[in-house]
C-alpha positions in Angstrom: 13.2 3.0 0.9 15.5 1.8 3.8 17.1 -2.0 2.5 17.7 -3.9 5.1 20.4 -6.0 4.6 19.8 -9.9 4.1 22.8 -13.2 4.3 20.5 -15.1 2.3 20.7 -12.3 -0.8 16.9 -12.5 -1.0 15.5 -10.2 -3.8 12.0 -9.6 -5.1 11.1 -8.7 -9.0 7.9 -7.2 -10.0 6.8 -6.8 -13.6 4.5 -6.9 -16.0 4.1 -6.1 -19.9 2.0 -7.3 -22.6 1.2 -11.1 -22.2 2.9 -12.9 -24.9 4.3 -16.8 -25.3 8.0 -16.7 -23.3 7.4 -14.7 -20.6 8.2 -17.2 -17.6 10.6 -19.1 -19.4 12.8 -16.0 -19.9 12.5 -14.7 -16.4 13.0 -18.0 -15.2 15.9 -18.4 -17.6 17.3 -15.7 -16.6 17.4 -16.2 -12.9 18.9 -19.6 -13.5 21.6 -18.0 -15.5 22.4 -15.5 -12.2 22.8 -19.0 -10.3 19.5 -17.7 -7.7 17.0 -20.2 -6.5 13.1 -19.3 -6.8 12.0 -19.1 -3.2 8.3 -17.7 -4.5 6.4 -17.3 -7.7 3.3 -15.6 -8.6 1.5 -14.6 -11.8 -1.4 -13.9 -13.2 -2.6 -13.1 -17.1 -5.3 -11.2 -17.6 -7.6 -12.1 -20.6 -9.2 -9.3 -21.1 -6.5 -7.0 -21.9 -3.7 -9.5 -22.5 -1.7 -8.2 -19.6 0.7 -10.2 -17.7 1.9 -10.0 -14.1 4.1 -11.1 -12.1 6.0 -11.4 -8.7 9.3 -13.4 -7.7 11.3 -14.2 -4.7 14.4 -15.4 -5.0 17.4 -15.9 -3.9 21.5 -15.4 -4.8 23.3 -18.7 -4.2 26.3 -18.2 -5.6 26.3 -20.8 -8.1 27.6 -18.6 -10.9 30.9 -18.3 -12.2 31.4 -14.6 -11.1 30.2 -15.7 -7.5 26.8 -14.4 -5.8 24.9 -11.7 -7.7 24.2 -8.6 -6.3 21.3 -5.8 -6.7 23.6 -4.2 -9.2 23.8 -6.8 -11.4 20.8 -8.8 -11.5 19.3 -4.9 -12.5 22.1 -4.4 -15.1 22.1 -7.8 -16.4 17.6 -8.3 -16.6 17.4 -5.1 -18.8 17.9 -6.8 -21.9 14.9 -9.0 -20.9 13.0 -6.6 -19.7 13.4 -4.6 -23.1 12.8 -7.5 -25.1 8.8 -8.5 -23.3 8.6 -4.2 -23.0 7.9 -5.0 -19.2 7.7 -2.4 -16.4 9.6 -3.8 -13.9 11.0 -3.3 -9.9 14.1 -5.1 -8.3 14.8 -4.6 -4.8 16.2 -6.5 -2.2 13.9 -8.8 0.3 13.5 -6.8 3.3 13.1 -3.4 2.0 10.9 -1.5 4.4 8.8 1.3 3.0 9.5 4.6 4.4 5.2 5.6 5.2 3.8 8.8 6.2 0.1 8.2 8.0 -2.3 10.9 8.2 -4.8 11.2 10.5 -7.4 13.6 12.3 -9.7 12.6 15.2 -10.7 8.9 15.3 -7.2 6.9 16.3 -7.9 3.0 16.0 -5.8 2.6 12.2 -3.1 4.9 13.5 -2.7 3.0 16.9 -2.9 -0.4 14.4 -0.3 0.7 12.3 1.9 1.9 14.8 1.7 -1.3 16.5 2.4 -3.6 13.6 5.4 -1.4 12.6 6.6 -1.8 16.2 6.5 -5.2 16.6 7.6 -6.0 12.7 4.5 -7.2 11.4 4.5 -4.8 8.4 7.1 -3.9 6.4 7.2 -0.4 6.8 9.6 2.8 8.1 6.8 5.4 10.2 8.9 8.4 9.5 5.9 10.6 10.4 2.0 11.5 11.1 0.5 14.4 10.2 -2.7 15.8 11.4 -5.0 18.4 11.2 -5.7 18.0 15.2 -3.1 17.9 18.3 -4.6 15.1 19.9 -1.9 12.1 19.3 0.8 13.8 19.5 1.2 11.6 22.9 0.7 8.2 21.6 3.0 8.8 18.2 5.6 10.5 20.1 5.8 7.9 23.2 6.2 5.5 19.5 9.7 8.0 19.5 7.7 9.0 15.9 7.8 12.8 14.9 4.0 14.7 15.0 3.2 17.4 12.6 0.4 19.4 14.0 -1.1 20.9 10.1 -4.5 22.7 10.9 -6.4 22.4 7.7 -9.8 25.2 6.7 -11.4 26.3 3.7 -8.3 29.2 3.7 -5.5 27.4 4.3 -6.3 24.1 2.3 -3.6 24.8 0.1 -0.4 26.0 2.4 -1.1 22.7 4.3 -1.0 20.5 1.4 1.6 22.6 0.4 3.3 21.7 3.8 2.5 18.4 3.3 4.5 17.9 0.4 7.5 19.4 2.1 7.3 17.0 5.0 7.3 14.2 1.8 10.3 15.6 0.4 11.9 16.2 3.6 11.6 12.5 4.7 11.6 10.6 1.9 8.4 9.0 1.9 7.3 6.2 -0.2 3.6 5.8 1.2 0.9 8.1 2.1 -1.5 6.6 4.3 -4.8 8.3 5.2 -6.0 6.6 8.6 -9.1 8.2 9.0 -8.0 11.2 7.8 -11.1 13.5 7.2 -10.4 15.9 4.7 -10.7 15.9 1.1 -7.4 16.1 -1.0 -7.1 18.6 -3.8 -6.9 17.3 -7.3 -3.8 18.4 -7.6 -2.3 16.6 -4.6 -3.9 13.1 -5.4 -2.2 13.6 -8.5 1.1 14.5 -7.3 0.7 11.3 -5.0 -0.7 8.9 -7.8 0.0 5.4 -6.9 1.2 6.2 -3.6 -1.3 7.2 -1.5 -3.7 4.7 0.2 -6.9 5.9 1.5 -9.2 3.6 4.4 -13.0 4.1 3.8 -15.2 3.6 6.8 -17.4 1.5 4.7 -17.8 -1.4 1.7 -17.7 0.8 -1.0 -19.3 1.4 -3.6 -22.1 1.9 -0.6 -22.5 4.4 1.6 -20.7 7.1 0.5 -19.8 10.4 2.5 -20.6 11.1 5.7 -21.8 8.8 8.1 -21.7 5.6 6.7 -22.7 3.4 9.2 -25.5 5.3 10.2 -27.1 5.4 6.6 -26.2 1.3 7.2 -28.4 0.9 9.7 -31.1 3.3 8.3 -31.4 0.5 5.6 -31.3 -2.5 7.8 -27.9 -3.9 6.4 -27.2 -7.8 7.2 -22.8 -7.0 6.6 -20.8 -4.1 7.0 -17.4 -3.6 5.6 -14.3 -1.2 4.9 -12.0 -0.3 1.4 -9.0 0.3 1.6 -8.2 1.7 -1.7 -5.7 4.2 -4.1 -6.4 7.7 -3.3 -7.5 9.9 -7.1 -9.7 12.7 -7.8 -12.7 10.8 -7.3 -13.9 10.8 -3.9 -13.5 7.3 -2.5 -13.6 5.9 -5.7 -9.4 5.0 -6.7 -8.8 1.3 -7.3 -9.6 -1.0 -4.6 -6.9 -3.1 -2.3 -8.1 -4.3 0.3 -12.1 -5.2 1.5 -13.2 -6.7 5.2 -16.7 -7.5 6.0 -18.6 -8.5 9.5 -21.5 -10.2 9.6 -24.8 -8.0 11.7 -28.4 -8.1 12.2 -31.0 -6.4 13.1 -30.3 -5.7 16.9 -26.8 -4.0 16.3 -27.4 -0.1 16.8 -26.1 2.7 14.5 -22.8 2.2 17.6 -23.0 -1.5 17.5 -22.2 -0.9 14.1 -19.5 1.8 14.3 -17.6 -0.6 16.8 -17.6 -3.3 14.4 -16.3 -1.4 11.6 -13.3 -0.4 13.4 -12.0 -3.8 13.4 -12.7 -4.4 9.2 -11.1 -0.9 8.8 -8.2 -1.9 10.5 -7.6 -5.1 9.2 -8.3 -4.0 5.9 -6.0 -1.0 6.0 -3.1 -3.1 7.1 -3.5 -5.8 4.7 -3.3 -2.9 2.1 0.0 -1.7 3.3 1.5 -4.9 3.4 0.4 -5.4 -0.1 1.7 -2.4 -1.4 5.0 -2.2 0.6 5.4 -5.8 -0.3 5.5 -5.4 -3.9 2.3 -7.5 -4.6 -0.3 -4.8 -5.8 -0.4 -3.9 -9.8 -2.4 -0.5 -11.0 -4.1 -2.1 -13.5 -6.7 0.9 -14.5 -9.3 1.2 -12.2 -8.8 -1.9 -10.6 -5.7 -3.7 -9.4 -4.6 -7.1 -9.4 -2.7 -8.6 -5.9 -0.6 -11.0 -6.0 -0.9 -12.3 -2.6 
């Protein structure tokens, strides 16, 4: 990730470890101890397996005797507290961007959102590439002053493009996958090579409508809403935990393209809400589900 450099010392801390009685007294504790002030809290305790989340923003004031804390420290100094609850746990300063790589093929309305919000600083992220299996935005991301990798994908060369793609991964030093409309199915062992890292949008409001043309098997069964997922790419096609979910209200005299248009707009939305989560440090794997700490 690139860390964009803050004068307020803003940090975020993610965790979460077996609930137990403690938890936010220690953490809080702990940042009182670092003289930082708690800009934002947010937690969550799941009852059903005893699990606790949680996600802070603070910040470094300075009112400690050794002067403001730093990334360094606050990590050196919370591992004793992190090794007491057993918590799995992320520090990172506020204003970390998240170095993406979007996939696409043919349909270009997520890709053209993301680039957008990236331009104009509405998402927290880094585009350090798109990939696709088709030449045709090479304009568009390149005008963005964004590098295009043209990887043709068949039945024969399924594996030396995913093998490209991890390359291109490792070569830029990506933290995010994102799949924006991108219409082929990942191997096994590339969704698990890209487990918790890869986000996936699905042209519909899963678990309905699986597979190919979604909308159009909507309207074959008279829907009253359609919807998009944006969800956690695994081996299960369009079935990794769920982020992100937009519905539109229809009726009965939207057509099979009435419908299409409309779904652009919930994929888009729903996709970018997914990003922000993740990048933002606010979505825990929890299973087969997750829990978002919004």
């Amino acid at each position: 990730m690139n860390t964009v450099t803050s004068t307020a010392a803003d940090y975020v801390l993610t965790l979460d470890c077996p609930e137990t009685r403690g938890i936010v007294h220690a953490v809080s504790g702990f940042l009182l101890e670092q003289g930082c002030d708690i800009l934002e809290s947010k937690q969550f305790d799941s009852q059903d397996d005893r699990h606790f989340f949680m996600r802070l923003h603070f910040a470094a004031t300075g009112d400690s005797p050794g002067g403001p804390a730093t990334l360094d420290t606050l990590r050196e100094a919370f591992g004793p507290v992190a090794e007491k609850f057993g918590m799995q746990w992320h520090l990172r300063a506020e204003g970390t961007k998240c170095r993406v790589l979007v996939m696409v093929s043919k349909f270009e309305h997520c890709l053209n959102d993301l680039l957008f919000r990236a331009r104009i600083g509405e998402l927290p992220i880094d585009i350090v590439g798109v990939v696709s299996n088709h030449p045709d935005h090479r304009g568009i991301v390149e005008w963005h002053g964004i590098p295009f990798f043209h990887v043709p994908v068949t039945a024969a060369t399924k594996p030396e493009a995913e093998g490209r793609l991890l390359e291109l991964i490792g070569e830029l030093d990506v933290d995010l996958v994102v799949l924006a409309r991108y219409m082929q199915v990942l191997s096994d062992d590339l969704t698990r090579k890209l487990d918790g890292r890869a986000i996936n949008i699905h042209h519909s409001f899963l678990p309905s409508f699986k597979g190919a043309k979604p909308y159009h098997q909507a309207y074959a069964r008279g829907v009253k809403t359609v919807g998009a997922t944006a969800h956690y790419v695994n081996a299960e096609l369009d079935e990794g935990p769920i982020i992100s979910q937009q519905v539109v209200e229809v009726d009965h005299t939207y057509t099979a393209d009435d419908l299409v248009a409309a779904g652009r707009d919930t994929e888009r939305k729903a996709l970018s809400n997914a990003v922000r989560w993740h990048c933002e440090g606010r979505v825990f794997l929890q299973g087969n589900r997750t829990v978002v700490l919004k």
